[in-house]
C-alpha angles and dihedrals in degrees: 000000000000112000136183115206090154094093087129089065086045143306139241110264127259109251091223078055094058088040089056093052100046101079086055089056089049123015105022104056101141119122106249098229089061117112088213125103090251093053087043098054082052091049093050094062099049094051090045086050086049095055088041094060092036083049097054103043087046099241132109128289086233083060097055118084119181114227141170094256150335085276094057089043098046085052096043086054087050123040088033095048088047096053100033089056095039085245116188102174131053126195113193135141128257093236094058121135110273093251093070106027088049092046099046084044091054089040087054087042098052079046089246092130138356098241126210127196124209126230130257138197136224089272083061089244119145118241103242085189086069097043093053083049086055102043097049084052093047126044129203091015129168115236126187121176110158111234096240123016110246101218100033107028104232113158117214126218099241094176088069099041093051094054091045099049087042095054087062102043095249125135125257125218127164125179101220096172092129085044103044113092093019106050119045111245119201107203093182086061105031112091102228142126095205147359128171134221127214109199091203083065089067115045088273129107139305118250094024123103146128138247121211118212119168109231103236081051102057120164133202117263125266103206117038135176094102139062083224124130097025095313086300108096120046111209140071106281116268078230087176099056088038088056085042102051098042084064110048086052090055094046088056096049093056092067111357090137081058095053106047096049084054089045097041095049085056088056094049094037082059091046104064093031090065092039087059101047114024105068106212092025124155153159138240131230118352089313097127091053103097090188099048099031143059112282075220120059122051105189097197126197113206127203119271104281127180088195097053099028100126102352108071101096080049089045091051096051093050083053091058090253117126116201139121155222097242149307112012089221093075099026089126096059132096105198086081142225104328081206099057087044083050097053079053084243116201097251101195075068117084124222140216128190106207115180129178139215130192086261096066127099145237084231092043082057089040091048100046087054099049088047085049094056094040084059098048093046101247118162121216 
């Protein structure tokens, strides 16, 4: 048996996704910024799959700007958002994604901004205390906390921070890429200045997202070069991923009740099934929390194992089973995962990163346990 539990690395694609994209790989081949019918046809589509993803996320057409990922787009909020507002001072985490936590590092290094990072517990959640403190001693500060932490699940509660960040002038990013597409988002509510979308996060295609940006908050561009998307992104469309992404989104707002009770029975299925038949077994962060973490996303630690040190993500793929030990981003590495370092994880414990989609199922679970307690020598 061959099963994918790394969805939040990406997922397979919808096949009405990929219905919806085809005509533009072979019918609809016009560049968007032509005058011409074949251009406008282009241009239509993008401007249709713009509505559809303003509409859905309840914000205005004018706010959504089509990228090529969540990285692109998380760049584009800072270091835009830092030089557009004259912003001195960051706040982040030390378990951000890499696309952050590597940007504002780089924006501090080149002297752009002092950047403070925020403490965490062992649980892996961010003191808010601090972040008031730093925020009265610092005005017109940048502040970026994702929404839900990609390797360990953690949800933030983006309603408080908002209010918290508003209510002393910063501004307010999140990366959402892990929330967007499973969780509803209501941009005329939250109290945010930007968020960002992968495609690839929600059964839609690689190399296609969405920045956020709320209109009385613009920022400048970060690629320039075009007058494409609004004057603010430099660069002929990616038409096929736009098309693509729009409707994913829309895919995942017809049922996504549906879809998280079945996701989220897999997840608690695999819970108590580890918890059965792996002695010493745990798990990391808050991702066993259904009510503060991912439905997801299970971020499991597993008891010390000469056998396994080091070779577990290799056993299970010999076994057929794809996951990971955390962001697929840094998968090559072997320094290993900075959030895990950060939550002072135990590392004579190894790690895995399991992660489920609505197209898992209740035997994949069943399967990936029995092969983990075939590896840690655990009789029946």
């Amino acid at each position: 048996m061959r099963v994918y539990l790394d969805n939040a690395a990406t997922t397979a694609m919808d096949d009405r996704v990929i219905e919806a994209m085809l005509p533009y790989m072979k019918l609809h081949y016009g560049n968007p910024s032509s005058v011409h019918s074949h251009g406008r046809q282009v241009r239509s589509a993008i401007e249709k799959a713009r509505k559809k993803v303003a509409e859905l996320l309840n914000a205005s057409p004018s706010e959504i700007f089509f990228t090529s990922g969540g990285t692109e787009a998380d760049n584009t909020a800072i270091v835009c958002g830092i030089a557009t507002y004259g912003i001195k001072h960051a706040i982040t985490s030390p378990i951000e994604h890499h696309a952050v936590l590597h940007t504002l590092e780089e924006c501090a290094k080149k002297g752009s901004v002092k950047l403070s990072l925020l403490d965490v517990n062992t649980k892996g959640e961010v003191d808010l205390g601090q972040l008031e403190e730093l925020l009265q001693a610092n005005p017109n500060s940048l502040v970026s906390l994702m929404h839900a932490n990609n390797e360990i699940g953690n949800i933030n509660d983006l309603m408080a921070i908002g209010e918290l960040t508003r209510s002393y002038g910063a501004f307010f990013h999140s990366d959402t890429v892990q929330t967007i597409g499973h969780y509803v988002h209501d941009l005329k509510t939250l109290p945010l200045d930007s968020l960002v979308a992968g495609g690839h996060k929600f059964h839609g295609p690689k190399g296609s997202g969405f920045l956020y940006v709320k209109k009385d908050r613009k920022i400048h561009p970060f690629i320039y070069g075009g007058a494409q998307e609004r004057n603010m992104r430099g660069g002929t469309e990616n038409v096929i991923g736009i098309v693509g992404v729009a409707k994913a989104l829309e895919i995942a707002y017809e049922d996504m009740n549906g879809h998280r009770t079945h996701v989220e029975a897999l997840k608690k299925r695999f819970m108590g099934l580890l918890k059965e038949n792996i002695p010493g077994v745990e798990f990391n962060g808050l991702s066993a929390d259904l009510g503060k973490s991912l439905y997801t996303l299970l971020n499991v630690s597993l008891p010390p194992s000469e056998e396994n040190r080091g070779m577990l993500l290799f056993n299970l793929d010999l076994n057929g089973i794809s996951a990971s030990g955390g962001s697929a981003c840094s998968s090559g590495a072997t320094v290993g995962s900075h959030v895990l370092r950060a939550l002072g994880h135990d590392p004579e414990r190894e790690s895995v990163r399991f992660s489920f989609s609505r197209f898992n199922t209740n035997e994949e679970i069943d399967y990936t346990v029995e092969k983990l307690r075939e590896l840690y020598g655990v009789s029946v």
